[in-house]
KOLVEXRO-632099 format. One line per 10 residues: their letters; for each residue y, z, x of C-alpha. Coordinates in steps of 0.5 Angstrom, whole numbers. Last residue first. Example, Ala and Ser with C-alpha at 12.3 -4.5 7.8 and 13.67 -1.06 7.14 Angstrom:
SA = -2/14/27; -9/16/25 .
This chain:
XXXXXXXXXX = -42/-26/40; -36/-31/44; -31/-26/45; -25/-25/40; -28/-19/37; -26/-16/45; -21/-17/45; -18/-14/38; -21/-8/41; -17/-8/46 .
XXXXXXXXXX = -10/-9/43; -12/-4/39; -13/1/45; -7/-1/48; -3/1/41; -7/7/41; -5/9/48; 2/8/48; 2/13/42; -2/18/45 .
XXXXXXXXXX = 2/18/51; 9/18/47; 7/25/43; 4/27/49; 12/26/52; 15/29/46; 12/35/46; 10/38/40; 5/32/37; 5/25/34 .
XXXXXXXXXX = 2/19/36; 3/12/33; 0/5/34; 2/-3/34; 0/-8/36; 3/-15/37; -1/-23/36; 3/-29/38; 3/-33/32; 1/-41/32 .
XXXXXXXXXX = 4/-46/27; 1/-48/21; 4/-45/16; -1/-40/14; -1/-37/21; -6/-39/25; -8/-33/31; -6/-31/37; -8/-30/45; -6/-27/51 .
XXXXXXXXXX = -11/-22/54; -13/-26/59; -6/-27/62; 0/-32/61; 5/-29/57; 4/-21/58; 1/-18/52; 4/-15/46; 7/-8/45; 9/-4/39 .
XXXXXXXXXX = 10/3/39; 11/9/35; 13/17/36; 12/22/31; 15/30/34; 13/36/31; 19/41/31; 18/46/36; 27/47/37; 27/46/31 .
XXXXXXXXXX = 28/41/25; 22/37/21; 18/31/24; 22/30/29; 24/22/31; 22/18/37; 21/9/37; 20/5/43; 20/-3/41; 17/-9/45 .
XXXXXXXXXX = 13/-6/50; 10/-12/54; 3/-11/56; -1/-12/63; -8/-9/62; -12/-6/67; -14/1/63; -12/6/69; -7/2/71; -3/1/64 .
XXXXXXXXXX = -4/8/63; 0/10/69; 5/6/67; 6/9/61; 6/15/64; 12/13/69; 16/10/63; 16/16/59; 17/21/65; 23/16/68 .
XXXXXXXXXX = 24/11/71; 17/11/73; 13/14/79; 5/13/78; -2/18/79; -8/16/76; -13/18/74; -20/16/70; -26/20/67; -32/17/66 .
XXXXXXXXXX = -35/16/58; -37/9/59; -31/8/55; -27/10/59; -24/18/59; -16/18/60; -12/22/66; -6/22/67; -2/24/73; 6/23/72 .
XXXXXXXXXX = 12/22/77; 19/22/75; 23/21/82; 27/28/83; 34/29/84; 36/32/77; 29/32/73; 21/30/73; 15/32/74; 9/30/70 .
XXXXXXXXXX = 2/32/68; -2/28/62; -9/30/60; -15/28/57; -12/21/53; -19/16/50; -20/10/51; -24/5/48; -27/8/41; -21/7/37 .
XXXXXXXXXX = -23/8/30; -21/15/29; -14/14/33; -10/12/28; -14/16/23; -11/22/27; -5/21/29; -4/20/21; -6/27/19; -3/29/24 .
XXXXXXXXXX = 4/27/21; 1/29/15; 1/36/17; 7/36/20; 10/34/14; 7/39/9; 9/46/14; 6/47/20; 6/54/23; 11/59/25 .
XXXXXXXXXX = 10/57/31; 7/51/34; 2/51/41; -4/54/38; -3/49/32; -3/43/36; -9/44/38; -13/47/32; -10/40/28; -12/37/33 .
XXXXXXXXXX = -20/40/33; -19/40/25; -17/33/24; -24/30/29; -28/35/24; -25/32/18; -27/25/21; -33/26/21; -34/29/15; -32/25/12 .
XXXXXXXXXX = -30/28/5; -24/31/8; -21/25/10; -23/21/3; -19/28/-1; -13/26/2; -8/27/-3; -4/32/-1; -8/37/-5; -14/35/-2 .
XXXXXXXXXX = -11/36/5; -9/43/3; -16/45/1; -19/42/7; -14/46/11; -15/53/8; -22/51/8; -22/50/15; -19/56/17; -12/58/19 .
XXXXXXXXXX = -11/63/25; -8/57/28; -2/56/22; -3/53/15; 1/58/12; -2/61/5; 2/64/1; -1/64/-6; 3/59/-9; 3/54/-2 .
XXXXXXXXXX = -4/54/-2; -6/53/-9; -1/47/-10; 6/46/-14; 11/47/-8; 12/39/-7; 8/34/-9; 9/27/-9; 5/22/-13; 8/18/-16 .
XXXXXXXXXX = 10/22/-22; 10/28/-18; 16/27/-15; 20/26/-23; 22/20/-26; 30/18/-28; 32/24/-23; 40/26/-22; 41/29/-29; 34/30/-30 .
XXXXXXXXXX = 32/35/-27; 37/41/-30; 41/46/-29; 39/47/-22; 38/39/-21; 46/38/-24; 49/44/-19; 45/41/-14; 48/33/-15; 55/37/-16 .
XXXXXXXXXX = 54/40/-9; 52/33/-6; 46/33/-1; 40/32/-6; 33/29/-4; 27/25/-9; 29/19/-5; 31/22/1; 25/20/5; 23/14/3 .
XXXXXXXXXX = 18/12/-3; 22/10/-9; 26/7/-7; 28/7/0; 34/12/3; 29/13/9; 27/7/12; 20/7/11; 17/6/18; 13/0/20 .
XXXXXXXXXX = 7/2/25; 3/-3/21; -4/3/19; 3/9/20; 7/4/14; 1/3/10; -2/10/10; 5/12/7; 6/7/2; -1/9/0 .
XXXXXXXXXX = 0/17/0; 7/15/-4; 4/10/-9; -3/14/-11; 1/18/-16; 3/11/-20; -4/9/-22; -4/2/-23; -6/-1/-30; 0/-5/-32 .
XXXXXXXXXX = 5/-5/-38; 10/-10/-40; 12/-7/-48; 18/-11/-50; 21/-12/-43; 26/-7/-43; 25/-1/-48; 17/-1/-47; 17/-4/-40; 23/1/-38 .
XXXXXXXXXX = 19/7/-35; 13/5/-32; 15/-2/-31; 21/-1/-26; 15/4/-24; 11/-2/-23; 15/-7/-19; 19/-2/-15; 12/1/-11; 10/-5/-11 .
XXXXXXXXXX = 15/-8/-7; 18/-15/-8; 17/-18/-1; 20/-18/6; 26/-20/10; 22/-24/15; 15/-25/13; 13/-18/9; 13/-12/7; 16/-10/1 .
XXXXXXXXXX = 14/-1/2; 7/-4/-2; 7/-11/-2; 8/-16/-8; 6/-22/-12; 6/-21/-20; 2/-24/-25; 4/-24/-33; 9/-29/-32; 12/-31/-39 .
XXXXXXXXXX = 21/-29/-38; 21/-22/-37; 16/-22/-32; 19/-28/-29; 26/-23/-29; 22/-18/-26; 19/-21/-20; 26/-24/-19; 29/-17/-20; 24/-15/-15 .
XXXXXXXXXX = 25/-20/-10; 34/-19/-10; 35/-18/-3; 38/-24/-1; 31/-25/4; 27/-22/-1; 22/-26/-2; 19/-27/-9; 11/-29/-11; 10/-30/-18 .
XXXXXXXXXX = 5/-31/-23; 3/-35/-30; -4/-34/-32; -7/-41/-34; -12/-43/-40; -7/-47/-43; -4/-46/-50; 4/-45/-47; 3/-48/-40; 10/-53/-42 .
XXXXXXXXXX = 14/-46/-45; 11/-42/-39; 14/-47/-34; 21/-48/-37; 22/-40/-39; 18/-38/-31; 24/-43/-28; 30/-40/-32; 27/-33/-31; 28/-36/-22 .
XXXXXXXXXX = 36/-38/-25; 36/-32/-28; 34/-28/-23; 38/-31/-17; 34/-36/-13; 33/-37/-5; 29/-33/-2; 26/-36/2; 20/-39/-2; 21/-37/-8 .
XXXXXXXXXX = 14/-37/-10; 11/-39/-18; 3/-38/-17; -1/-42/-23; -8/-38/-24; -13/-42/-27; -14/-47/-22; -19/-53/-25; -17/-60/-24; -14/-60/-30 .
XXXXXXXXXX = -9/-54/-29; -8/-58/-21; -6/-64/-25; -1/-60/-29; 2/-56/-24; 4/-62/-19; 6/-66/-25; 11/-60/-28; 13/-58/-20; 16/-66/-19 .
XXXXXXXXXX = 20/-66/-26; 23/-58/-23; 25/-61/-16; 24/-55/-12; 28/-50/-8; 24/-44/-12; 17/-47/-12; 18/-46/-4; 10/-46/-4; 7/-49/-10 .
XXXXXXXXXX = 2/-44/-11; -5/-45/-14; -11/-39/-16; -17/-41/-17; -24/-36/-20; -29/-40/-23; -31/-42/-15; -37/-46/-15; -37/-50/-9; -35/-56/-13 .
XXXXXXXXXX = -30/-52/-17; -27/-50/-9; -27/-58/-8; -23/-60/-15; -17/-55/-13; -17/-57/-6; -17/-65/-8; -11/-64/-13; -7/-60/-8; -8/-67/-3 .
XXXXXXXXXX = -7/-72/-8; 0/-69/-12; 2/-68/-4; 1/-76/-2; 4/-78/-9; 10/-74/-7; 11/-77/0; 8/-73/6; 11/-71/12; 9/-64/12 .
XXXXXXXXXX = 15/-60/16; 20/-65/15; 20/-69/9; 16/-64/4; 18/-59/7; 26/-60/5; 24/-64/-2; 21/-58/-5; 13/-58/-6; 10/-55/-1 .
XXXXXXXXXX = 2/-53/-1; -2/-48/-3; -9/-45/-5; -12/-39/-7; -19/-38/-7; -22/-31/-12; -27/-28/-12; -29/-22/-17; -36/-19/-16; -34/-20/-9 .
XXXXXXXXXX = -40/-24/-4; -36/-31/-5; -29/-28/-1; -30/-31/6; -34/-36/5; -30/-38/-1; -24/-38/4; -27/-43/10; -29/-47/5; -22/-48/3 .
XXXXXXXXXX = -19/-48/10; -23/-54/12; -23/-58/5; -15/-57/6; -9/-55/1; -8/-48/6; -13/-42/5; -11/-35/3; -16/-31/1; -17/-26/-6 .
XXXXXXXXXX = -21/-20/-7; -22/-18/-15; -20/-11/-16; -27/-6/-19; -21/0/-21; -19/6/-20; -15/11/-24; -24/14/-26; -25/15/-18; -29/11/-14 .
XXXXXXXXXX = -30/6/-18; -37/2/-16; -36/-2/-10; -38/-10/-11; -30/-13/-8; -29/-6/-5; -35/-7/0; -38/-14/1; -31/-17/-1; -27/-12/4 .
XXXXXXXXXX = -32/-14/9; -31/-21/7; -24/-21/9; -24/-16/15; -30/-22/18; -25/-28/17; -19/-25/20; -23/-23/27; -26/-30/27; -18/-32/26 .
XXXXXXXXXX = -13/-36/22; -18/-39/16; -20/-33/13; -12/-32/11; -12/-25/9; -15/-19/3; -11/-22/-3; -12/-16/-7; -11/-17/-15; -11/-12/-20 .
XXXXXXXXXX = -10/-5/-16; -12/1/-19; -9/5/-15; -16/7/-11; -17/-1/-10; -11/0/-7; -15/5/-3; -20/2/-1; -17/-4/1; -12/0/6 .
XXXXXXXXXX = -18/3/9; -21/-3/9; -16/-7/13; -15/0/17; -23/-2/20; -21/-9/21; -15/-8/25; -9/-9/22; -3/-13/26; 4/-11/24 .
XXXXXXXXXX = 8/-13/30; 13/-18/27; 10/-18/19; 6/-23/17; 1/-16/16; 4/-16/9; 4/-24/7; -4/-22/8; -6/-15/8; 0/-12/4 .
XXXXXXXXXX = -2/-19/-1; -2/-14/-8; -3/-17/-15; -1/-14/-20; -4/-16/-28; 1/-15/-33; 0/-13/-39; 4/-15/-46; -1/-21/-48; -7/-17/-48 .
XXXXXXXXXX = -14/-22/-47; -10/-25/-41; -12/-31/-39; -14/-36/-33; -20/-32/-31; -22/-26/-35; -22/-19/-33; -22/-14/-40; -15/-11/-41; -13/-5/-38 .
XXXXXXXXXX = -13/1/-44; -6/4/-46; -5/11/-48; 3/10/-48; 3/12/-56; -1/18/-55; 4/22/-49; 11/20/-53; 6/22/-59; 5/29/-56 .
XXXXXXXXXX = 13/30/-54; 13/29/-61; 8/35/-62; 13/40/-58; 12/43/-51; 13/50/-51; 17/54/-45; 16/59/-41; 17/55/-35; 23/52/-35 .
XXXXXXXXXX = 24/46/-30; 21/41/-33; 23/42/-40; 20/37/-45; 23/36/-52; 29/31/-51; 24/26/-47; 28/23/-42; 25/27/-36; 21/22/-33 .
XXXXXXXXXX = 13/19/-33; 11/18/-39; 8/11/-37; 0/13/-35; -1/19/-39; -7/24/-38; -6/30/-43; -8/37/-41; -11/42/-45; -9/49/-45 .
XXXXXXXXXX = -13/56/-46; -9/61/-45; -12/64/-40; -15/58/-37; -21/54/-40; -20/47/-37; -20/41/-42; -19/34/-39; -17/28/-43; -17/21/-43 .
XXXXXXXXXX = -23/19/-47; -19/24/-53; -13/20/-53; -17/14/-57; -20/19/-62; -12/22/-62; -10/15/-64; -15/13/-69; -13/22/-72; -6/19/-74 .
XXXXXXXXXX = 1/22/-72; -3/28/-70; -5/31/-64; -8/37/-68; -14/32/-70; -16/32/-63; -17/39/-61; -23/40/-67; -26/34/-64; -25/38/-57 .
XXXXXXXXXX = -29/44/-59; -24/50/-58; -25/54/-53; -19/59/-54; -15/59/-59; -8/55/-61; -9/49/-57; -3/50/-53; 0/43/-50; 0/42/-43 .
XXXXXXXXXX = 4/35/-39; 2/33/-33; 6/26/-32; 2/22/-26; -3/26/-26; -6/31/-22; -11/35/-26; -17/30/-24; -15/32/-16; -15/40/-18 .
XXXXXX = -9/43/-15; -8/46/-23; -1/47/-26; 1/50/-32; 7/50/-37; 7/55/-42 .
């Protein structure tokens, strides 16, 4: 029989039961029966959890058996028993993460996974991170179990500097937090340049594991036009920065020959080979704009992987996406000698974006064996949805709907043919299940024994609920639980019917947006409004200094008027550039997400902005998100967290 348990340990990325044949038997024992051969039932044994249930089953932890292809492997039918060969499907992709070592790869067939959803991620029009949601999401893909986290770009601000060296303090020195986690390496960014390079080693030098990655163009466009230096000139310059982060004593060194994509391959070879001998363990191949097609940009890492054969250097890549196709470059690097791939979680990034995460490892998780001759990677995948989503609530980006793997309808089925096939059986229309990354749905403890979320519910019904969604950190603080559950009360006493999983994560989110914000906070909004009237909203906001404050403003409409009643209160003059609402779920009392990004008014005090990668000056813009059942709160509450980061960024600017 197939059985569930809500436990966080038991919810794997395939959990698959197996009967023991008796109960309580010693381990050992249970070991041998999971034949072909005892080495490899021994190796299997470290990753197993026992639990006495009735009929006394053990549940097997796999890290790429992830669909529904297995012929013996029912996921539907309850009932029925799961044969040995499914058991050696499990045991034969038990595979351990390699050793850390700068510059190789003791395991030939692993692929290190390098994230820059805090870096490039962050470059994203409106995307600014605060310092505590940097760290969060650093904790959390560290969670994941993430190789390599390229924390920012020390060099662009005060602000930038002090979120990379906190998330090297902690998440770069932090014990595993869960037995999928793993202690990552935390990189920073820095441009070709002494200054920038001391700048980077300052900020990551207290890691376990730091690492500096360096750039500078190559192609013959960037070269003439945006650096102005000749051949010789920039061969000088990435040799002189690799050569000076070695002297402050960094082992760890990562070089990337920007726009690697569109340039002249005779010139890259003698670029890559100088800074090899100067130090850099980790070549970064990037394309730039976008520009390759998978076999051209496999063409590339084949002749690079060719030349570097027998050096102590890992190849990378890094793709954009701007003709869509980053994961297939991604992948076809991988396929051709990388062993280092660059992307972001949801693909977010400059312009158009990077290869996704979530689309890197599950392409690997499924086909690596068949496809990429056994390329593997160490993440957890059921971390993926619950790291997509605080990813798209912390950067104010929404996932669109039809995206791979973590969109909304990526796991739903319209078509009555696609039913028909769901109901006979799953994997006529999934090749990976819900589960897999992390999406759960009508399995948990609270759901099977009728309980609804509603406001007579008590803290434990919530807790236990949040813990099943994945957001055992939040219950865990105290804190912030206690903050959960007063909005979570609040709302419930205005929604009938209960909440159901998506308005609760919803709250969830409004929450963490607002948790860390100590500026202002909303105590109560009151509009008029309609045919014939000027719309008008009181609001009401509690300061800093614990006072409450009101206006009273007229607007174009209740929106309007209330954003404007805020901007009053706390003296700030901003642009709204993007208003977004939708509902949660369908009815009329359905939960409704609002999303905003502002930027300051040109010419005022709060204008400021930062050193982008390239050189040039980039305008800073926040984000923020509320949710509730009355649209109007729910926009409020958005508006108000925006400013609030805005603030917040402010005042870190100030002279200390």
């Amino acid at each position: 029989w197939i059985t569930h348990y809500s436990r966080e340990s038991l919810r794997t990325q395939c959990a698959e039961v197996v009967p023991c044949w008796g109960r309580r038997r010693p381990l050992s024992r249970v070991a041998t029966n999971l034949q072909p051969t005892r080495k490899m039932a021994r190796k299997i044994v470290r990753q197993l959890i026992l639990w006495p249930v009735a009929s006394c089953f053990l549940y097997l932890r796999s890290s790429s058996h992830l669909h529904g292809n297995c012929p013996y492997v029912d996921r539907k039918t309850s009932g029925s028993i799961i044969r040995r060969s499914c058991v050696r499907c499990l045991m034969e992709s038990v595979r351990s993460r390699p050793r850390y070592i700068p510059g190789r790869i003791d395991d030939s067939q692993y692929i290190r996974i390098f994230d820059t959803t805090l870096r490039d991620g962050e470059q994203s029009p409106g995307a600014t991170l605060t310092s505590s949601e940097k760290l969060a999401i650093a904790r959390q893909l560290a969670k994941m179990g993430i190789d390599v986290i390229e924390a920012g770009f020390p060099i662009a601000s005060l602000d930038d500097f002090e979120a990379v060296q906190q998330i090297a303090r902690s998440v770069g020195n932090d014990y595993p937090i869960s037995e999928s986690s793993y202690v990552p390496v935390i990189c920073g960014l820095c441009r070709a340049n002494l200054r920038d390079v001391e700048r980077a080693w300052e900020a990551v030098k207290h890691a376990r594991r730091p690492r500096v990655h360096t750039f500078i163009a190559t192609s013959e466009i960037h070269m003439v036009s945006k650096l102005k230096k000749s051949k010789a000139e920039v061969l000088a310059t990435a040799v002189e920065a690799v050569q000076f982060a070695r002297s402050l004593g960094c082992d760890d060194i990562e070089f990337s020959p920007e726009d690697a994509g569109r340039s002249d391959p005779r010139f890259l070879i003698e670029v890559l080979e100088a800074v090899v001998k100067a130090g850099a363990t980790t070549l970064n191949i990037p394309d730039t704009t976008g520009w390759t097609m998978p076999w051209e940009f496999g063409d590339l890492i084949q002749l690079l992987h060719a030349h570097f054969a027998g050096s102590d250097v890992v190849l990378s890549t890094h793709c954009q996406n701007d003709l869509g196709l980053a994961t297939a470059n991604s992948l076809a690097g991988a396929l051709n000698g990388a062993r280092q791939i660059e992307c972001t979680i949801n693909g977010i990034g400059e312009r158009a974006g990077n290869a996704a995460l979530e689309e890197i490892i599950m392409a690997l998780a499924l086909k690596g064996n068949s496809h990429f001759g056994g390329l593997y990677t160490g993440c957890n995948t059921s971390q993926i949805v619950s790291t997509s989503r605080m990813v798209a609530e912390y950067t104010g980006m929404s996932v669109q709907a039809h995206k791979a793997i973590v969109g909304t309808n990526a796991f739903q089925h319209e078509s009555g043919i696609h039913q028909d096939g769901m109901i006979k059986n799953k994997s006529t229309y999934e090749i990976m299940t819900p589960e897999s990354v992390g999406l759960y749905r009508g399995d948990s403890s609270t759901i099977g024994a009728g309980i609804v979320l509603g406001k007579h519910s008590g803290r434990n019904a919530l807790s236990t609920r949040l813990r099943e969604l994945g957001y055992e950190d939040l219950v865990d603080d105290n804190e912030k639980f206690d903050s959960m559950f007063s909005r979570f009360k609040e709302v419930a006493e205005r929604k009938k019917g209960g909440l159901d999983d998506d308005e609760l994560e919803a709250l969830v989110n409004d929450a963490a947006c607002h948790s860390n914000l100590p500026c202002w906070n909303l105590n109560s909004v009151q509009v008029i409004t309609g045919s014939n009237v000027m719309p008008t909203a009181t609001v009401k906001l509690i300061g800093p200094d614990g006072i409450e404050r009101h206006s009273a403003v007229t607007g174009l409409g209740p929106v309007d008027a209330v954003y404007k009643a805020i901007d009053r209160i706390t003296c700030v003059s901003v642009e709204l550039e993007t208003y977004s609402l939708e509902a949660v779920n369908s009815g009329i009392d359905a939960l409704a997400t609002t999303k905003v990004i502002i930027s300051p008014v040109v010419g005022t005090q709060l204008e400021f902005s930062s050193l982008h990668q390239s050189g040039g000056i980039a305008v800073r813009r926040f984000s923020g998100s509320g949710s509730d059942t009355d649209i109007v709160l729910s926009s409020a509450r958005a508006y108000l967290a925006a400013v609030n980061k805005l603030l917040n960024w402010n005042l870190r600017q100030l002279p200390r």
